[in-house]
PASEBA-1860 file (N, C-alpha, C; in nm, 3 decimals):
! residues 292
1> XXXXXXXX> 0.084/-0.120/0.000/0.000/0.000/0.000/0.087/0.124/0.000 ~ 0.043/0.267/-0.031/0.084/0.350/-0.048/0.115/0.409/0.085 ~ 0.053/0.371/0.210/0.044/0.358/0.362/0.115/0.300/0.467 ~ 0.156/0.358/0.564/0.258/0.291/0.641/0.143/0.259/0.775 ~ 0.070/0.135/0.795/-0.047/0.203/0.940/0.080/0.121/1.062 ~ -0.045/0.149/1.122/0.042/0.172/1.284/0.040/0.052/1.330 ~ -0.037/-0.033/1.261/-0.040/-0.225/1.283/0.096/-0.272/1.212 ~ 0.144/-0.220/1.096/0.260/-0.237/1.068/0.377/-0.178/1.088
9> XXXXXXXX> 0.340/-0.100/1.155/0.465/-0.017/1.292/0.536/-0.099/1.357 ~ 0.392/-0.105/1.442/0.402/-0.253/1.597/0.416/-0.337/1.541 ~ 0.470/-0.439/1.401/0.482/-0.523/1.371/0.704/-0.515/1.375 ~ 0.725/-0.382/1.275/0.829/-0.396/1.246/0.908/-0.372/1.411 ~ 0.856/-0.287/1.492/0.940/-0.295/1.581/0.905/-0.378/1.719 ~ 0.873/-0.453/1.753/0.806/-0.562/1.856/0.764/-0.694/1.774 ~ 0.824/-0.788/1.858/0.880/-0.967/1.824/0.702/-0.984/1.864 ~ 0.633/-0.932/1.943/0.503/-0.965/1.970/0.358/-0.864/1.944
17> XXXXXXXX> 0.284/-0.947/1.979/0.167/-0.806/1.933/0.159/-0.736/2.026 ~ 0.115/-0.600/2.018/0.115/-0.473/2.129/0.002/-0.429/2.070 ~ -0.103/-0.367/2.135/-0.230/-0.315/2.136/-0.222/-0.165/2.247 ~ -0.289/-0.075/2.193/-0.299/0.023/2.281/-0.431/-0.004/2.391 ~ -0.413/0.089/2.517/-0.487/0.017/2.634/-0.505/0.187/2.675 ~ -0.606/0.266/2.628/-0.689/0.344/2.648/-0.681/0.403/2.844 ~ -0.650/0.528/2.872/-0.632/0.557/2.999/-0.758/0.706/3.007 ~ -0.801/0.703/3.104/-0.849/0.831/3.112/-0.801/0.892/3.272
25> XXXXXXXX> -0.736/1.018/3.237/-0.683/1.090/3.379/-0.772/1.187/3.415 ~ -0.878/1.217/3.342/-0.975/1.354/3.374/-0.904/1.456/3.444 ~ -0.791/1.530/3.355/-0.764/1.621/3.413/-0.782/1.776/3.382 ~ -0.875/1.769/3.274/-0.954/1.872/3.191/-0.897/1.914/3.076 ~ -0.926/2.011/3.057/-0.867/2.068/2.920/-0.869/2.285/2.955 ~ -0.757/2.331/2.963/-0.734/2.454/2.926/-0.843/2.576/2.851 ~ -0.840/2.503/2.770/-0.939/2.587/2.655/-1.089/2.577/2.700 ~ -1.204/2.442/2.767/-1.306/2.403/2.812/-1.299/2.498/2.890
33> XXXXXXXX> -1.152/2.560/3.026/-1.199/2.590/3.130/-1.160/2.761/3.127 ~ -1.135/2.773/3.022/-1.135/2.951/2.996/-1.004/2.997/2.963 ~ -0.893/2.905/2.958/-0.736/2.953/2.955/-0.687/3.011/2.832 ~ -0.750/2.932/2.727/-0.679/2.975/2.639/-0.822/3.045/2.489 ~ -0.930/3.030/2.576/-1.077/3.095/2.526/-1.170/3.030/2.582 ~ -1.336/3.060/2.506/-1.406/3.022/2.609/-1.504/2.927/2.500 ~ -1.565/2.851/2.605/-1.635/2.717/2.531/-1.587/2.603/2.491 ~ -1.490/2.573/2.462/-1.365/2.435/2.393/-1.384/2.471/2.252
41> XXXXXXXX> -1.342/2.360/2.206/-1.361/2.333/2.052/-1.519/2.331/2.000 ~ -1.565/2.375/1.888/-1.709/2.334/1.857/-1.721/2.190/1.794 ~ -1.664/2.082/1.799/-1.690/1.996/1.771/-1.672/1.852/1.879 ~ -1.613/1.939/1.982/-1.576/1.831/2.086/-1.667/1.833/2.185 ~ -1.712/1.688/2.253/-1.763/1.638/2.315/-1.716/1.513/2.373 ~ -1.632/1.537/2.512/-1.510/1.437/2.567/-1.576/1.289/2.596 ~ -1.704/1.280/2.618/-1.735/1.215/2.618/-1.773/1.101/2.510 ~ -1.775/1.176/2.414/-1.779/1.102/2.307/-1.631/1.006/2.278
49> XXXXXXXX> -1.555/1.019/2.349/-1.425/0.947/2.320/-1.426/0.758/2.391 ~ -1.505/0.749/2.519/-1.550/0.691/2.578/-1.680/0.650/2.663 ~ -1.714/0.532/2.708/-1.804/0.557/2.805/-1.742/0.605/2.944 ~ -1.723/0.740/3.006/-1.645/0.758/3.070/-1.677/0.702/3.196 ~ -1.811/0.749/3.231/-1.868/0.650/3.350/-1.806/0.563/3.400 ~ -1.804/0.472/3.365/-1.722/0.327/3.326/-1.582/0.368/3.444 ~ -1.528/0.430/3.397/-1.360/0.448/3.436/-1.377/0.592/3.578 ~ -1.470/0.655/3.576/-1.424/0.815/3.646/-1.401/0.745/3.781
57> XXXXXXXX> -1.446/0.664/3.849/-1.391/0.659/3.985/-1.240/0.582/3.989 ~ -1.184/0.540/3.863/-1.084/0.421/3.875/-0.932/0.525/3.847 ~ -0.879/0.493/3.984/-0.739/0.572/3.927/-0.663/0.515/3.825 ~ -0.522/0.574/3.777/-0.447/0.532/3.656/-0.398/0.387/3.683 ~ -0.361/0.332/3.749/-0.290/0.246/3.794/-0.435/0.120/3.841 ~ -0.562/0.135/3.878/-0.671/0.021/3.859/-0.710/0.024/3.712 ~ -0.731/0.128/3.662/-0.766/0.130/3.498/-0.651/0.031/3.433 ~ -0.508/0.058/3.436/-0.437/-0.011/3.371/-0.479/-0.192/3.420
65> XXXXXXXX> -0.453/-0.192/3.550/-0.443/-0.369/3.573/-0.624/-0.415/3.519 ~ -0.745/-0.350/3.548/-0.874/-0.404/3.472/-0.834/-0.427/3.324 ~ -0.731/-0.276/3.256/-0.736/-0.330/3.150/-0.663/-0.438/3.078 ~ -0.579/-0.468/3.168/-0.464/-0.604/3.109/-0.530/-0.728/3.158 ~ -0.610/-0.725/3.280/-0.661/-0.880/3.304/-0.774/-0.859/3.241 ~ -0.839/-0.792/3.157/-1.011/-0.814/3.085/-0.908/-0.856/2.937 ~ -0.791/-0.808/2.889/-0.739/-0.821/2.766/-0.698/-0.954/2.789 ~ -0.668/-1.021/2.898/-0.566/-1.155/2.925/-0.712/-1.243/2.869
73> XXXXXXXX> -0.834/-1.204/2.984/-0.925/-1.301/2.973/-1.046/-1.329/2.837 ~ -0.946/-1.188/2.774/-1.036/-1.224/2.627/-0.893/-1.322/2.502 ~ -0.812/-1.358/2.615/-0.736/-1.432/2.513/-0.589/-1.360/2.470 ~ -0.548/-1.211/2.489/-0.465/-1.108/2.428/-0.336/-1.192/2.503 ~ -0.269/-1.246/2.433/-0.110/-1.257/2.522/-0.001/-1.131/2.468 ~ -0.017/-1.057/2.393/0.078/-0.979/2.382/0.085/-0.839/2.479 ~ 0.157/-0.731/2.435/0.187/-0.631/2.540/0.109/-0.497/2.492 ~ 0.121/-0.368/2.604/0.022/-0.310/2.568/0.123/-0.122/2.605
81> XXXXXXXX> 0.067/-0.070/2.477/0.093/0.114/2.490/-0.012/0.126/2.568 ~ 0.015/0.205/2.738/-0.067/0.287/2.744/-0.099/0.427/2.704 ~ -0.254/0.447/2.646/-0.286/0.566/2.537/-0.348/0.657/2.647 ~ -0.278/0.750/2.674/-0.332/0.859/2.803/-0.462/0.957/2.695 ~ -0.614/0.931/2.657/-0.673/0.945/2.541/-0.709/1.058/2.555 ~ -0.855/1.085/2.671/-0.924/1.220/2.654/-0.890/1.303/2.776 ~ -0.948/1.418/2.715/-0.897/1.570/2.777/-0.740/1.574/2.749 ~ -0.715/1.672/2.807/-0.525/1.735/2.750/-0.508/1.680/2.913
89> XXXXXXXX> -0.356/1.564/2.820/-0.285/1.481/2.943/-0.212/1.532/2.971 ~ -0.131/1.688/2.946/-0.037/1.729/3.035/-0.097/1.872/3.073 ~ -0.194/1.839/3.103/-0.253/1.997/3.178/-0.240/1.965/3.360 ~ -0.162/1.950/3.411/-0.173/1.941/3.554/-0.010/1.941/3.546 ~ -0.001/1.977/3.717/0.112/1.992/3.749/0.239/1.922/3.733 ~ 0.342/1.910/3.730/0.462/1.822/3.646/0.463/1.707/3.736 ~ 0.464/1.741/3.896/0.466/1.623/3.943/0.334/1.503/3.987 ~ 0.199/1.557/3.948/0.069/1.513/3.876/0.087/1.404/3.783
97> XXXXXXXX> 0.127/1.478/3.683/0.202/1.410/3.538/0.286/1.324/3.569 ~ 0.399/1.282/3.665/0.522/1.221/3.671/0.383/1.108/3.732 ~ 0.369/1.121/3.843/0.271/1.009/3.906/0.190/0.934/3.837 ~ 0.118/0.983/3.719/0.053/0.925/3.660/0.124/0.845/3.546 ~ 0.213/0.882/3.490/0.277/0.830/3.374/0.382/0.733/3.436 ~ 0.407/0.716/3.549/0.501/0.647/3.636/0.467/0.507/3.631 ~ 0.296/0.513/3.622/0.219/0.393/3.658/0.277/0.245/3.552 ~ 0.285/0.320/3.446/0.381/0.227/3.326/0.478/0.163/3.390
105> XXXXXXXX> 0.594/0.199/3.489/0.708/0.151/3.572/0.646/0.036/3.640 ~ 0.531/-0.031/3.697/0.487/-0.068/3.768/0.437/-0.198/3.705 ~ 0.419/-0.176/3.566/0.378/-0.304/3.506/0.434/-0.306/3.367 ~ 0.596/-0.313/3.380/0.674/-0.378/3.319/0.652/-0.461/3.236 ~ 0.618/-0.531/3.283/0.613/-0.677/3.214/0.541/-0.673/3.120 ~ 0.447/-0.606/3.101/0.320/-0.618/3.018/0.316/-0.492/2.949 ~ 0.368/-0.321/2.985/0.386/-0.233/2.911/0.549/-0.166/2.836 ~ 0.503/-0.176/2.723/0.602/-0.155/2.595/0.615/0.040/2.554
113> XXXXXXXX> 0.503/0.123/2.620/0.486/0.220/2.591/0.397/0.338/2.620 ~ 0.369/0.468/2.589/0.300/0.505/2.636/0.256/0.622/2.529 ~ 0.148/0.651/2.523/0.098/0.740/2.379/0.021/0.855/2.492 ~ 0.026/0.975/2.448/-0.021/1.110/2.524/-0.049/1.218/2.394 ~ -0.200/1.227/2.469/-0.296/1.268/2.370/-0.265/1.420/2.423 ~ -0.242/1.530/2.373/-0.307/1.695/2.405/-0.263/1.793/2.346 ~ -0.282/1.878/2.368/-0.256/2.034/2.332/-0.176/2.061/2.295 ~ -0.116/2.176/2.147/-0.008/2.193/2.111/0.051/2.338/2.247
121> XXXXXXXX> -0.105/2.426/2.283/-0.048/2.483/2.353/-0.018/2.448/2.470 ~ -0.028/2.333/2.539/0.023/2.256/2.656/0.099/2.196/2.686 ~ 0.215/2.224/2.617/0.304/2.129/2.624/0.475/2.233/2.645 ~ 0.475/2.292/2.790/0.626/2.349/2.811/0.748/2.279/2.833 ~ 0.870/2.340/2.864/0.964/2.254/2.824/0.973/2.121/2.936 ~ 0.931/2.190/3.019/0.976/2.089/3.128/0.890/1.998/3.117 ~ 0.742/1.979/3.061/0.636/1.863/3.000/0.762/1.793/2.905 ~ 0.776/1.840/2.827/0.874/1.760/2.716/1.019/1.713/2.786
129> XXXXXXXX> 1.062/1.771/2.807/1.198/1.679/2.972/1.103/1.585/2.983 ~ 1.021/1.604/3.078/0.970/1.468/3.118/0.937/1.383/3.060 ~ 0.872/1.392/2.962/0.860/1.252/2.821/0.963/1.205/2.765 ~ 1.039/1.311/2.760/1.180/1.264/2.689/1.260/1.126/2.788 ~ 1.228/1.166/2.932/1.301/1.069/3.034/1.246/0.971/3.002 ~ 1.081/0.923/2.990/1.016/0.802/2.958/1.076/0.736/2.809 ~ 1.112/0.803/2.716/1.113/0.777/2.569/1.253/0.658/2.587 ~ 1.323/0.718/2.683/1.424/0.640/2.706/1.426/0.494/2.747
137> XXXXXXXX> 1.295/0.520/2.817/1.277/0.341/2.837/1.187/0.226/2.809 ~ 1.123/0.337/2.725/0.990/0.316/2.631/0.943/0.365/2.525 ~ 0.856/0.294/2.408/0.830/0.357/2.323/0.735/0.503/2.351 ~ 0.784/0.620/2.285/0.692/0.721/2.392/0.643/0.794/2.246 ~ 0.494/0.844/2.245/0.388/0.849/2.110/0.336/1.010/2.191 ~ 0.390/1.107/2.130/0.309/1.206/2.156/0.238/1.319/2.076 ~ 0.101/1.300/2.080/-0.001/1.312/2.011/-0.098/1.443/2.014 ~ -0.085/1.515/1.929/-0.094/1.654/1.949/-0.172/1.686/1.839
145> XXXXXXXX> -0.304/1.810/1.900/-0.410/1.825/1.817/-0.350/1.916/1.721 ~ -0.413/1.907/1.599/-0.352/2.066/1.482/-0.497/2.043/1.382 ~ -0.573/1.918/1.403/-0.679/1.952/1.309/-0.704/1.999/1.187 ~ -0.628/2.106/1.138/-0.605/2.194/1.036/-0.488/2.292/1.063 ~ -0.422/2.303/0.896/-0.288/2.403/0.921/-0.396/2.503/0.898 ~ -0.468/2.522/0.849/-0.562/2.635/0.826/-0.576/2.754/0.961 ~ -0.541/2.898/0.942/-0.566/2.940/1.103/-0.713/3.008/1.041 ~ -0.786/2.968/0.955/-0.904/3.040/0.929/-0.998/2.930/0.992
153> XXXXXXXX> -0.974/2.809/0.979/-1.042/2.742/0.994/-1.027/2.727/1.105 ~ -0.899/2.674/1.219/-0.933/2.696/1.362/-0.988/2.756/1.405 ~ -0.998/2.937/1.403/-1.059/3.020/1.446/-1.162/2.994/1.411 ~ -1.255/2.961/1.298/-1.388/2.901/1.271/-1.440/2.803/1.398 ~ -1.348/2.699/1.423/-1.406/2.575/1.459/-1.388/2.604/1.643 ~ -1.324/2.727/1.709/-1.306/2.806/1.794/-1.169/2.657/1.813 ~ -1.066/2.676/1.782/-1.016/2.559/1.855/-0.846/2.640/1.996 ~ -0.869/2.755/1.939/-0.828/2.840/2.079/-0.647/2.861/2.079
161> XXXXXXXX> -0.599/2.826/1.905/-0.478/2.790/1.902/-0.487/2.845/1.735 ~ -0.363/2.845/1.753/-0.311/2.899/1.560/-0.232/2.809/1.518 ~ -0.213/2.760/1.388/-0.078/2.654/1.305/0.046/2.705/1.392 ~ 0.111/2.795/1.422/0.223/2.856/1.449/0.285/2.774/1.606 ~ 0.138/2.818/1.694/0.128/2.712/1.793/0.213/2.603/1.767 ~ 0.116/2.502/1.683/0.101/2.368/1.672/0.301/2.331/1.602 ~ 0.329/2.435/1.516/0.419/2.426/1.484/0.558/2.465/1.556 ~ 0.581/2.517/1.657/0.665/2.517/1.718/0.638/2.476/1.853
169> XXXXXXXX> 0.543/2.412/1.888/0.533/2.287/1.971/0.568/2.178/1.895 ~ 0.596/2.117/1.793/0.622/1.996/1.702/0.805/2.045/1.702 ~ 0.857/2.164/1.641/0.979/2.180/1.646/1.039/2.162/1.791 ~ 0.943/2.212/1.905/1.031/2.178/2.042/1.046/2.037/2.064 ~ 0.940/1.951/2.051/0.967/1.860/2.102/1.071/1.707/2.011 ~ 1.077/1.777/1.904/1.172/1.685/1.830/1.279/1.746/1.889 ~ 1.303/1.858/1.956/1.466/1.876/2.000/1.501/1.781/2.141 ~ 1.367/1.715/2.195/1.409/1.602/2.261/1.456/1.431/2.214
177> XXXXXXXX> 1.518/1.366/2.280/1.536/1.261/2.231/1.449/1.179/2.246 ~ 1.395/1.121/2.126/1.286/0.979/2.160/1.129/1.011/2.160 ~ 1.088/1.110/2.146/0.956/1.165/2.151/0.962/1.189/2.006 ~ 0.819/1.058/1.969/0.757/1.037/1.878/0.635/1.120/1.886 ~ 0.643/1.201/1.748/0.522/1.315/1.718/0.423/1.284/1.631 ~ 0.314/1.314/1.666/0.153/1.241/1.584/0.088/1.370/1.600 ~ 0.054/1.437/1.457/-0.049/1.494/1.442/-0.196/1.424/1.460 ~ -0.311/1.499/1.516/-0.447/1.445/1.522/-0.489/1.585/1.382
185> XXXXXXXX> -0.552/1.528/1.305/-0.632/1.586/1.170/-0.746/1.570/1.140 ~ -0.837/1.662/1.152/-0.975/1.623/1.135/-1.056/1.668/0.959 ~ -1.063/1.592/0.832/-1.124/1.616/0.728/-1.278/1.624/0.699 ~ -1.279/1.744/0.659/-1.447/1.782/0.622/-1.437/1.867/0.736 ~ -1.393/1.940/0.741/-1.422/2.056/0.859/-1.451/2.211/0.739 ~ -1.573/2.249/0.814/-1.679/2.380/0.770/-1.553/2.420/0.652 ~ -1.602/2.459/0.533/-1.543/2.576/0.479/-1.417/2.552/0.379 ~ -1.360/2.392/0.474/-1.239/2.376/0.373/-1.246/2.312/0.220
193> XXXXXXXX> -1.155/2.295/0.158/-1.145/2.269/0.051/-1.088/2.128/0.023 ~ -1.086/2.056/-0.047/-0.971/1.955/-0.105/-0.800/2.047/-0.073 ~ -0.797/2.161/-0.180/-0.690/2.201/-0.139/-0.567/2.232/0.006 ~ -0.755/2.297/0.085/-0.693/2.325/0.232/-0.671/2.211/0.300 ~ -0.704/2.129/0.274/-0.662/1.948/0.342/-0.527/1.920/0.297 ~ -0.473/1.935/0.158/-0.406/1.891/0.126/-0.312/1.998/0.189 ~ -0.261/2.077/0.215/-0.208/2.166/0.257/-0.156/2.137/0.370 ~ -0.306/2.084/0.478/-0.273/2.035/0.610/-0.153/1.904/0.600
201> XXXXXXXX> -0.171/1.824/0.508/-0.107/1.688/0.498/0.038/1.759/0.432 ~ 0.064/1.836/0.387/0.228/1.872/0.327/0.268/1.911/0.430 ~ 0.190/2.023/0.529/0.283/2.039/0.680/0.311/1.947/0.762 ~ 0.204/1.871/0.770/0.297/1.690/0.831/0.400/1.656/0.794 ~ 0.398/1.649/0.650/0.516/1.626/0.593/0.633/1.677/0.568 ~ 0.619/1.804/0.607/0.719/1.925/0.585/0.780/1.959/0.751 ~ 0.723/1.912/0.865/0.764/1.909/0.984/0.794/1.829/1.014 ~ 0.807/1.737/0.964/0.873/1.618/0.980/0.786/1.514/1.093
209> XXXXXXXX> 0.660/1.474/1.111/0.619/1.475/1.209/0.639/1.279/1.189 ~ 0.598/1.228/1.264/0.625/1.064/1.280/0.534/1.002/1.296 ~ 0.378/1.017/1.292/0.285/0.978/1.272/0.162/1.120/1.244 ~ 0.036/1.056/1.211/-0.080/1.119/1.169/-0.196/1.021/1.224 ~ -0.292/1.094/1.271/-0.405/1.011/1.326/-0.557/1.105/1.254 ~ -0.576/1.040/1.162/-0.716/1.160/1.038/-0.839/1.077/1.097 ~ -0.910/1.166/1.118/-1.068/1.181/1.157/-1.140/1.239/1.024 ~ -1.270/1.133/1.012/-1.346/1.198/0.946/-1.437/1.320/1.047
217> XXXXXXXX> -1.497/1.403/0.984/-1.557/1.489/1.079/-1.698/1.422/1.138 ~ -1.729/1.437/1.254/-1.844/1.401/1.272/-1.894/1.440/1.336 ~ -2.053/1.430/1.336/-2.120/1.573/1.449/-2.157/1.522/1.551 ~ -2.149/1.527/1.722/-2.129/1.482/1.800/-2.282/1.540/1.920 ~ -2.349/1.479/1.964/-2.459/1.514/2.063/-2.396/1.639/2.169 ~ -2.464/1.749/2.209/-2.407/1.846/2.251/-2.279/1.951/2.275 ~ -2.260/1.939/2.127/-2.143/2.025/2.060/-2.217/2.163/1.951 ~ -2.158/2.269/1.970/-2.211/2.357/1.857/-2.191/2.307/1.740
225> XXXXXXXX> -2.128/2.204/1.696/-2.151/2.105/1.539/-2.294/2.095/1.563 ~ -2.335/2.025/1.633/-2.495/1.947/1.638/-2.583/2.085/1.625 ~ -2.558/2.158/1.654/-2.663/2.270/1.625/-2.645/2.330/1.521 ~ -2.523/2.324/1.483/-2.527/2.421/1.308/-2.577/2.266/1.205 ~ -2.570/2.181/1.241/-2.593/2.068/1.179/-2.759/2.056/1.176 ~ -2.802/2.067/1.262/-2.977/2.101/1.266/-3.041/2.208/1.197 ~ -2.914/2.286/1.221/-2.918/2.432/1.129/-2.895/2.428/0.966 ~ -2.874/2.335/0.936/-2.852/2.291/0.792/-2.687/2.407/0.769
233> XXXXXXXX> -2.618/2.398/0.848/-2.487/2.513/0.814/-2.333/2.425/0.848 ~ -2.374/2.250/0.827/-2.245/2.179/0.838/-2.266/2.061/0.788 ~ -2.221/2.051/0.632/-2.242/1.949/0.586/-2.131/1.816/0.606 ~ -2.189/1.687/0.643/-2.076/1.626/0.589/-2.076/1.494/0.527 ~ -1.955/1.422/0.521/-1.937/1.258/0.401/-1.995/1.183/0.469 ~ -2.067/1.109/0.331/-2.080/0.987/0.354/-1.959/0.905/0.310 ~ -1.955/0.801/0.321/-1.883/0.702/0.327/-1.781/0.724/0.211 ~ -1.828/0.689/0.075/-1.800/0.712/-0.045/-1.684/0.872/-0.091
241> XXXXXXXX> -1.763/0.946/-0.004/-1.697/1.066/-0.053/-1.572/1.071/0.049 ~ -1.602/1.017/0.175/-1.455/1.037/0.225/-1.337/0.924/0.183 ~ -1.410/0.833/0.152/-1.287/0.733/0.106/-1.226/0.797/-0.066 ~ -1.295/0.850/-0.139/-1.256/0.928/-0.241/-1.141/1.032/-0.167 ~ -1.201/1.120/-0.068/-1.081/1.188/-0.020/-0.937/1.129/0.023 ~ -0.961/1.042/0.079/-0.837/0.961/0.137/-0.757/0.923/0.032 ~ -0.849/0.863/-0.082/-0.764/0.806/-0.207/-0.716/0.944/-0.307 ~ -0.729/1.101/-0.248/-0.685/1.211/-0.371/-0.559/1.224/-0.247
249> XXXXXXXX> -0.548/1.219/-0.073/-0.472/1.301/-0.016/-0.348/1.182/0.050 ~ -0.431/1.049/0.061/-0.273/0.962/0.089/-0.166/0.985/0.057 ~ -0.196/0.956/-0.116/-0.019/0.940/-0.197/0.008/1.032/-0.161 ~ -0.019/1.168/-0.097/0.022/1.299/-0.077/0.152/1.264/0.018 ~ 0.089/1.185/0.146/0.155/1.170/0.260/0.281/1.076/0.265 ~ 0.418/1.175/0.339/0.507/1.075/0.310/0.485/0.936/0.379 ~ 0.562/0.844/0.293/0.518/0.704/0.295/0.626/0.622/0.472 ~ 0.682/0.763/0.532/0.735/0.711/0.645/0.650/0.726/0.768
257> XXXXXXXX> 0.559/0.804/0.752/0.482/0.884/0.828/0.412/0.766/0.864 ~ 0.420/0.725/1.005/0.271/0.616/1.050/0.141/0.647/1.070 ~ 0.021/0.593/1.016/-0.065/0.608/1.042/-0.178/0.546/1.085 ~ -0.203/0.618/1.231/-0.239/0.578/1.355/-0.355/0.535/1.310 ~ -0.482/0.623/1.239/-0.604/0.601/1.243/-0.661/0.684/1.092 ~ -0.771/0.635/1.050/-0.825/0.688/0.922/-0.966/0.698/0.937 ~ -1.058/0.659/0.976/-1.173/0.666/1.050/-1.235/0.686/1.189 ~ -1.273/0.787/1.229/-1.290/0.823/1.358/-1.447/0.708/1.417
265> XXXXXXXX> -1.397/0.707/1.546/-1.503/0.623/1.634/-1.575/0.694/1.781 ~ -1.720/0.673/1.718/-1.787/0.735/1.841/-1.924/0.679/1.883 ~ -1.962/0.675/2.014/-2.047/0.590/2.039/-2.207/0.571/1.990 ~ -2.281/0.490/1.947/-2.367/0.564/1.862/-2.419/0.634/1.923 ~ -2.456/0.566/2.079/-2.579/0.686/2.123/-2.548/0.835/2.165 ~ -2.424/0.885/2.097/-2.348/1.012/2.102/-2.351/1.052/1.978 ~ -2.394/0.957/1.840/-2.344/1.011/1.722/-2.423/1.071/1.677 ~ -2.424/1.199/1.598/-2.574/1.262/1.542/-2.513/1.209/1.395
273> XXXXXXXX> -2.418/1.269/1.383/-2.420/1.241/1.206/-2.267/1.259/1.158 ~ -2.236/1.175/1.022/-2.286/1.122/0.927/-2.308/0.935/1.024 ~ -2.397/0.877/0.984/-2.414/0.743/0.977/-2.442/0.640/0.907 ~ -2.308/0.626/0.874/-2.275/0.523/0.751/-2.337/0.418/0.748 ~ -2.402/0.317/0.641/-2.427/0.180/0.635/-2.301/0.062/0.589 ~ -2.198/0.115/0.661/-2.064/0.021/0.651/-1.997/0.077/0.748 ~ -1.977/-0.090/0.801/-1.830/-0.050/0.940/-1.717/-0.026/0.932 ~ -1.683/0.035/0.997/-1.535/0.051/1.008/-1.480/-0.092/0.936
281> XXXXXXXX> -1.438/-0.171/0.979/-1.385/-0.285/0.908/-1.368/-0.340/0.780 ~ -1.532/-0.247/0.727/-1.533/-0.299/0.587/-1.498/-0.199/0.517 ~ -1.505/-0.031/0.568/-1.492/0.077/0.477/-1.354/0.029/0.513 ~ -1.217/0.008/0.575/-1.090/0.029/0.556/-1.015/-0.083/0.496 ~ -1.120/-0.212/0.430/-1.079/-0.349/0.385/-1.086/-0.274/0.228 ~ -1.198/-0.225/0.241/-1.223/-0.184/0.076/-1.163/-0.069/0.029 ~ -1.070/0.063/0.162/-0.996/0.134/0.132/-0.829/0.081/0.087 ~ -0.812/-0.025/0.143/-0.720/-0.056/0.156/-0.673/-0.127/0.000
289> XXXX> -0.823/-0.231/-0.068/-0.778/-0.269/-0.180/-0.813/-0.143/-0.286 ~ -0.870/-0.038/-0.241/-0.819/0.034/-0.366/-0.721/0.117/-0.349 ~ -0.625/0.177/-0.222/-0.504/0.218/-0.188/-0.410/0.059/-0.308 ~ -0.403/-0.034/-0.308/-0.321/-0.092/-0.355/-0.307/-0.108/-0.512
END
């Protein structure tokens, strides 16, 4: 394929299979709570990432061991990235952060890594020291929103940050050793173009970044999407048209670049729209034989 995914990542570098193992630290997000503007993103809804319920009373360290003995007892013998997922994981204090990401030290045996989801504006030097110390003894995945190089379109989508941000948060943290950088990219967002996508995907490529994780857009139960979406003022793909996109903006992407994800996942009874009549499984079986 014209594609490097992230199943054939974890293949080339680990003798065994490794699966990511989903963490939630609820430690908020900056932008939600007025820091860096007001309202969050208009398309986010944290909950939509999980059933959070599920996890809010379980600290980092019970979340991890439920999640390795429910993975043992569904059969999983291989090892596991923990993925620090929703809200911005380095918004709390450094030694907050050290405690929580420590929890990896503790179960050795079974963790290979650790992936950290957040903010390009959240991330100071001494956040990046500290990952850098983990990278050293683990695979370390850090995963940073940019959505769009577009700053017309952030400011559209209120996302409380500019490309410039996003871009010299990506230049700082490659000046550490071992910190692996993943853009998060969201396609079909209000206003853009084929072009302005493609644009977004050459600055990946032009920053040299080490993975990409692309979202289709989708409109989410109590987000200002869902209301301009009722409003008839946010259109988006069906199935067909985004896999057409994928197949004009891949070959774009350099072919070293891993990629994490190509279809976004959300729960239905959170999803307003688009709702495809094909699963995930089958839209990326049938992306995949026409990528080849």
């Amino acid at each position: 394929m014209r594609i490097r995914t992230f199943r054939a990542y974890l293949r080339e570098r680990f003798p065994f299979p490794v699966k990511k193992l989903p963490i939630h630290t609820f430690l908020g997000c900056p932008h939600r709570e007025g820091r860096t503007g007001k309202g969050g993103c208009f398309y986010c809804n944290n909950a939509s990432f999980a059933l959070l319920d599920e996890v809010r009373s379980l600290d980092v360290r019970e979340q991890v061991r439920l999640g390795i003995e429910r993975a043992r007892q569904r059969g999983f013998r291989g090892k596991f990235i923990l993925y620090f997922q929703t809200y911005t994981n380095t918004f709390a204090p450094i030694e907050e952060l050290k405690r929580q990401f420590d929890v990896a030290y503790e179960f050795a045996g079974d963790v290979v890594g650790l992936s950290v989801s957040t903010r390009p504006d959240c991330l100071g030097e001494e956040i990046l020291a500290l990952l850098s110390r983990y990278a050293k003894d683990m695979m370390l995945w850090l995963e940073i929103g940019l959505q769009s190089a577009n700053d017309r379109t952030l400011r559209l989508i209120n996302r409380g940050h500019d490309f410039a941000t996003f871009r010299d948060a990506v230049e700082r943290a490659k000046g550490f050793d071992g910190i692996l950088t993943c853009a998060h990219v969201i396609l079909g967002l209000p206003g853009e173009t084929r072009e302005d996508m493609l644009n977004t995907i050459e600055w990946v490529n032009r920053l040299g970044l080490d993975g990409i994780k692309i979202h289709h857009l989708q409109v989410v139960k109590g987000t200002v999407f869902e209301r301009w979406y009722r409003e008839g003022k946010l259109p988006v793909m069906d199935w067909r048209e985004y896999m057409d996109l994928l197949l004009y903006l891949l070959p774009h992407l350099d072919p070293r670049i891993v990629v994490h994800r190509l279809v976004s996942d959300c729960p239905p009874s959170l999803l307003v729209a688009p709702r495809w009549e094909i699963d995930k499984s089958e839209f990326l079986s049938l992306l995949y034989r026409r990528l080849r």
